[in-house]
Structures are given as structure tokens and as C-alpha cells.
Backbone as numpy.savetxt, mean C-alpha at the origin, in Angstrom:
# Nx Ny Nz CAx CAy CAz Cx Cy Cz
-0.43 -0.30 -13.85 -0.37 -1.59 -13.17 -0.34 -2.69 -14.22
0.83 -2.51 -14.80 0.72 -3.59 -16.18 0.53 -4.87 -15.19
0.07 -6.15 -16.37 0.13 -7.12 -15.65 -1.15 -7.64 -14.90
-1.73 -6.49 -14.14 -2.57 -6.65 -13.08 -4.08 -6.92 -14.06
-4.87 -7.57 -13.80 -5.93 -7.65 -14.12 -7.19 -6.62 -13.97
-7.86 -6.31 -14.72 -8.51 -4.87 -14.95 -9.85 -5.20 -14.00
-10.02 -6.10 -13.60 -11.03 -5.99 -12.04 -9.80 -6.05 -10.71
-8.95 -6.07 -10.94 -7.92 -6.21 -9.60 -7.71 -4.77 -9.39
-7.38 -4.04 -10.72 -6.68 -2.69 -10.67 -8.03 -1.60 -9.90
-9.16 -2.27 -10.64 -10.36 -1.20 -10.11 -10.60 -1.45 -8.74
-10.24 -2.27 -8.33 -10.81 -3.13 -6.72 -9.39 -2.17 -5.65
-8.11 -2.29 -6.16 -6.93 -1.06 -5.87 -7.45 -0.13 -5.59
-7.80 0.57 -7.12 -7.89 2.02 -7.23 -9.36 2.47 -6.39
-10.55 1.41 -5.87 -11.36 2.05 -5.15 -11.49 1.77 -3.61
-10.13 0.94 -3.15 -9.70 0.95 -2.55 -8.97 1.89 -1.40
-8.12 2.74 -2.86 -7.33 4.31 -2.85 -8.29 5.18 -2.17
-9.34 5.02 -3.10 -10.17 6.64 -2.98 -11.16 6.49 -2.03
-11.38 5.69 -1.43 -12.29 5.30 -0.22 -11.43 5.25 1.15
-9.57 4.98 1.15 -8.73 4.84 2.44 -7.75 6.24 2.33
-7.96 7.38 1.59 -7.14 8.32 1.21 -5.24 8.71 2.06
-6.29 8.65 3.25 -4.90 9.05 4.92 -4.68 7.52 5.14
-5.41 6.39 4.63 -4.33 5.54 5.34 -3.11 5.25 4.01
-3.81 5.29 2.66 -2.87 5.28 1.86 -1.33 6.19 1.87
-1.88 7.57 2.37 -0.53 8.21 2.50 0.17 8.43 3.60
-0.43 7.41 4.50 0.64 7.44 5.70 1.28 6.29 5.82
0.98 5.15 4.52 1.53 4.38 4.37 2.62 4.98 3.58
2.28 5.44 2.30 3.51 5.88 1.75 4.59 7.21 2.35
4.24 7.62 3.05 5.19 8.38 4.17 6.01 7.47 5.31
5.48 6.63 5.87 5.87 5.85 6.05 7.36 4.73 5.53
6.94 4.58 3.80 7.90 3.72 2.72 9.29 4.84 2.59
8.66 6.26 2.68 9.34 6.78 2.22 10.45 7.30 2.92
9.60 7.36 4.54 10.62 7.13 5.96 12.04 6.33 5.81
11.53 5.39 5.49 12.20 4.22 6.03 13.57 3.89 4.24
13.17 4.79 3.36 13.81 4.41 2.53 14.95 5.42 2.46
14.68 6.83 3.43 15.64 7.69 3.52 16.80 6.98 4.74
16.55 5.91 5.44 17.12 5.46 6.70 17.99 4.72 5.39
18.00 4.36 4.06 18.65 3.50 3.94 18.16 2.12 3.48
17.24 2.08 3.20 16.18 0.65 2.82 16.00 0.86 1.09
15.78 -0.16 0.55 15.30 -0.33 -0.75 13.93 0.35 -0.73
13.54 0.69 -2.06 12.36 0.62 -2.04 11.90 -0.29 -1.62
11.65 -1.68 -2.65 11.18 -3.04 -1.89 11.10 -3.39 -0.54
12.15 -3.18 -0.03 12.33 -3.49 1.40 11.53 -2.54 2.57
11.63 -1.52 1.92 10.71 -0.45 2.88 9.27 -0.95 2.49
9.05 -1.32 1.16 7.75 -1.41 1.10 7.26 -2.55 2.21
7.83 -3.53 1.68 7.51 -5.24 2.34 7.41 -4.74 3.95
8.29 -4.35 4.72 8.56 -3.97 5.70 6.84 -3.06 6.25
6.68 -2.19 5.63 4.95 -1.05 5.65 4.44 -1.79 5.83
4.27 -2.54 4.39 2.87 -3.35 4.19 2.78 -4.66 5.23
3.83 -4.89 5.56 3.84 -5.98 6.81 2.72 -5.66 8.29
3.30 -4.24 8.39 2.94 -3.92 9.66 1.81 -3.51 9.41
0.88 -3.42 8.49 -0.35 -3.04 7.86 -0.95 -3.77 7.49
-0.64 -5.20 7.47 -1.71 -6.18 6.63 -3.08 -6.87 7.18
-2.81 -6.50 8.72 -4.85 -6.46 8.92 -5.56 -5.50 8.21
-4.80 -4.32 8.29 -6.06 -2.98 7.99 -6.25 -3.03 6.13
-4.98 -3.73 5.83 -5.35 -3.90 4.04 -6.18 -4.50 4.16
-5.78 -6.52 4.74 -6.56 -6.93 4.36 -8.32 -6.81 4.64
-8.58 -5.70 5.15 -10.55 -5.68 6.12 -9.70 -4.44 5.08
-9.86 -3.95 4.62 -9.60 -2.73 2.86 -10.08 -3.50 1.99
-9.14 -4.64 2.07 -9.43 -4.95 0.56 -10.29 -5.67 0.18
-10.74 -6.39 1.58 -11.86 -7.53 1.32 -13.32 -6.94 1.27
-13.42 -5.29 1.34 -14.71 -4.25 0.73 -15.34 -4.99 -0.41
């Protein structure tokens, strides 16, 4: 996570290991939608859209 700040990345990564199934049904999800034909980006933005209550009450742990 270049870039990212090393309390941001840990606040992520314990994020990860505390939401395990919602993390990978998000990325099953990205990965859905990128076989239809979507960018990565676009599949992502698109996930994380339809997900951004349950991040944000995630991330605000």
C-alpha cells in the first residue's frame, strides 16, 4: 500500500482480519463484474459503492 500511511494501512489490514467473508465477497463480487466486462476500477467503484455503509461502521472500529 505504497503511499498509504502506516496507521491507515494497520487500521485496513485489521480491518481484513476481523471482516474475513465480507472482504471476499466483496472481492468475488469485483471479480464478477469484471468478467461481465468492467475495468478493474470500475468494478471496484461500482462494489464498494454498494457497500459503503457496512465499510464505513468497518472502518470506523
Amino acid at each position: 500500500m505504497k503511499g498509504v500511511p502506516e496507521a491507515e494501512q494497520e487500521k485496513i489490514l485489521k480491518a481484513i482480519d476481523e471482516n474475513p467473508d465480507f472482504f471476499t465477497n466483496i472481492a468475488t463480487e469485483i471479480q464478477a463484474k469484471m468478467k461481465t466486462g468492467k475495468s478493474q476500477m470500475d468494478a471496484t467503484m461500482e462494489v464498494m459503492g454498494q457497500h459503503q455503509d457496512k465499510l464505513r461502521q468497518i472502518m470506523g472500529k
